[in-house]
TIVEXSE-820464 format. One record per residue: x, y, z of N, C-alpha, C, O, CB in turn; residue in one letter. Coordinates in steps of 0.2 Angstrom, whole numbers, plus 5000, padded with zeros to 4 digits. Glycine has a CB too. Example, Ala and Ser with C-alpha at 12.3 -4.5 7.8 and 13.67 -1.06 7.14 Angstrom:
residues 2
506649725039506249785039506649845039507149835042505749785045A506449895035506849955036506450005039506750065040507049975029S
This chain:
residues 102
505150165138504750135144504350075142504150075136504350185147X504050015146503849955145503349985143503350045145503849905148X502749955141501949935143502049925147502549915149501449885141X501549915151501249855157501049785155501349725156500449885161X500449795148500049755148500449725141500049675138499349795150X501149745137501449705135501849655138501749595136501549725133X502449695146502649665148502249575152502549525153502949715150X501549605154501049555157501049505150501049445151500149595160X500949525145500949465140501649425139501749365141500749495132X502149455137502849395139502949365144503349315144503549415139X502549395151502649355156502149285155502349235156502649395162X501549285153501049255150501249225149501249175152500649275146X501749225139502049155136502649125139502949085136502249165129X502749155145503649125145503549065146502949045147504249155153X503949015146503948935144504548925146504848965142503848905136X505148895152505648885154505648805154505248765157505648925159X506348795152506348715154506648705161506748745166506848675149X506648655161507248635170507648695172507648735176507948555169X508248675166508748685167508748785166509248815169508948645162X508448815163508048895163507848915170508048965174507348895159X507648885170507148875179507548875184507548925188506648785180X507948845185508648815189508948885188508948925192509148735186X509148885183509648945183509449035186509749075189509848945175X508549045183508349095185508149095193508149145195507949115180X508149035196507849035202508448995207508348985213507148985202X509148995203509748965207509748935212509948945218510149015210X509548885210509548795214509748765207509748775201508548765217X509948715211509948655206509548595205509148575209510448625207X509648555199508948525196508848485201508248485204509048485189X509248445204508848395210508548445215507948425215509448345215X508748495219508148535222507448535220507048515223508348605221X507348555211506848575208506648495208506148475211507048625201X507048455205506448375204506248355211505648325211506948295201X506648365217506148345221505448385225504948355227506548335226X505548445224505248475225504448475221503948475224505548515226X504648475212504048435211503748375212503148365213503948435208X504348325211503948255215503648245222503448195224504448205214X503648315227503348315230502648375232502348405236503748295233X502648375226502148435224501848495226501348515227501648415225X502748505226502748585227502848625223502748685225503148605231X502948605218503048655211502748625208502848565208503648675208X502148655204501848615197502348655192502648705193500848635194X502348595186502448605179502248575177501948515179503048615177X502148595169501848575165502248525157502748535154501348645163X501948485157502548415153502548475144502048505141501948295151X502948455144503048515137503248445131503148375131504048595138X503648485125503948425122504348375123504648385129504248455118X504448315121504848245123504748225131505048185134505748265123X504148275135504148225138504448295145504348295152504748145134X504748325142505148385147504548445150504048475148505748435142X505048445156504448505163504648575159505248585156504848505176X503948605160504048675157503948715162503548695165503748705152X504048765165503848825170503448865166503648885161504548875173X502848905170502948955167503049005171503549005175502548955163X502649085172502949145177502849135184503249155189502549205176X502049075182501949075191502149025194502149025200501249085194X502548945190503048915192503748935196503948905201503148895187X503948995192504449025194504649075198505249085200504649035190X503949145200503849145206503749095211503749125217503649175206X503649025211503349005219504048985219504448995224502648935221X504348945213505048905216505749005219506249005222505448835206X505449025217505949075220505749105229506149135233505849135214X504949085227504749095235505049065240505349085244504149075237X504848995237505148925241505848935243506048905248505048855237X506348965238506948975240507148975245507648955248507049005237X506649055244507049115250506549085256506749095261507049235249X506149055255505849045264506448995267506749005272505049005265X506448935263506848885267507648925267508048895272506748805262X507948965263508548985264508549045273508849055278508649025257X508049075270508049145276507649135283507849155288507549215273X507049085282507049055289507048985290506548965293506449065292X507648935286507648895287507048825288506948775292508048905290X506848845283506148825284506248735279506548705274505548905279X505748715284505748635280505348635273504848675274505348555286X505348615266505248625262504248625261503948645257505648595257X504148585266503348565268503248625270502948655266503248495274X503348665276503248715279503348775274502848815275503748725284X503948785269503948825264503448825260503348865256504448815262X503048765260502448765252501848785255501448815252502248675248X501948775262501248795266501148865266500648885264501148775275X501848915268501848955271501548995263501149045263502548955275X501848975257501849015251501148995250500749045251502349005244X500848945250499848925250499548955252498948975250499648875255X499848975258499349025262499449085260498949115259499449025271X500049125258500149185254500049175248500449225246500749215254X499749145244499449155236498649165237498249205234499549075231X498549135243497749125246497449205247496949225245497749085255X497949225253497749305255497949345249497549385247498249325262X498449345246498249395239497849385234497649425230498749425235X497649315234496949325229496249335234495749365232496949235222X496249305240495649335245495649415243495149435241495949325254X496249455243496349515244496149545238495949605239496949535247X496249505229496149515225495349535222495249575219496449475222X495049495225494249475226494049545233493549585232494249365230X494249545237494049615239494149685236493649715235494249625246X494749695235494749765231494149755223493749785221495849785227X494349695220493749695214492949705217492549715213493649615211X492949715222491949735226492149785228491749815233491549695234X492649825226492749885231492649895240492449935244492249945228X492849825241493049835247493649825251493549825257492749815250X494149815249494949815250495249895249494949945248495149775244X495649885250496249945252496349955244496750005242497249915257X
């Protein structure tokens, strides 16, 4: 059986290039470049100059996926929609830490 709190460290270091990224999140690189050149995915410039992902790169571009796939959603609408859902679970993160959340 895993750790928890090993598995939370490899997800910590993962480091994905484009092409990693693309594959684990099944789009193709022009999807992914446009979508950060319009600043919907951060990544972070790694060696030569190359975008790296890391875990929470690669959950949003997998968010963004399925929203614009499953409710056809324009990719603007898709970034909003995940915005607002990173917002409310860390709102929600910040209440159970006061013990006042579920």
């Amino acid at each position: 059986m895993t750790n928890p709190a090993s598995l939370q460290a490899l997800l910590d270091d993962l480091q994905l290039d484009l092409e990693q990224c693309c594959r684990s999140a099944g789009v193709d690189a022009q999807w992914l470049q446009q979508h950060i050149a319009e600043g919907f995915v951060n990544a972070s410039a790694g060696t030569g100059g190359q975008w790296r992902f890391d875990a929470i790169a690669l959950r949003r571009v997998r968010r963004l996926v399925r929203l614009e796939r499953d409710f056809d959603a324009a990719p603007e609408l898709a970034a909003l929609v995940a915005d607002l859902e990173e917002e409310v679970r860390a709102l929600r993160a910040r209440l159970q830490r006061r013990g006042l959340g579920p």
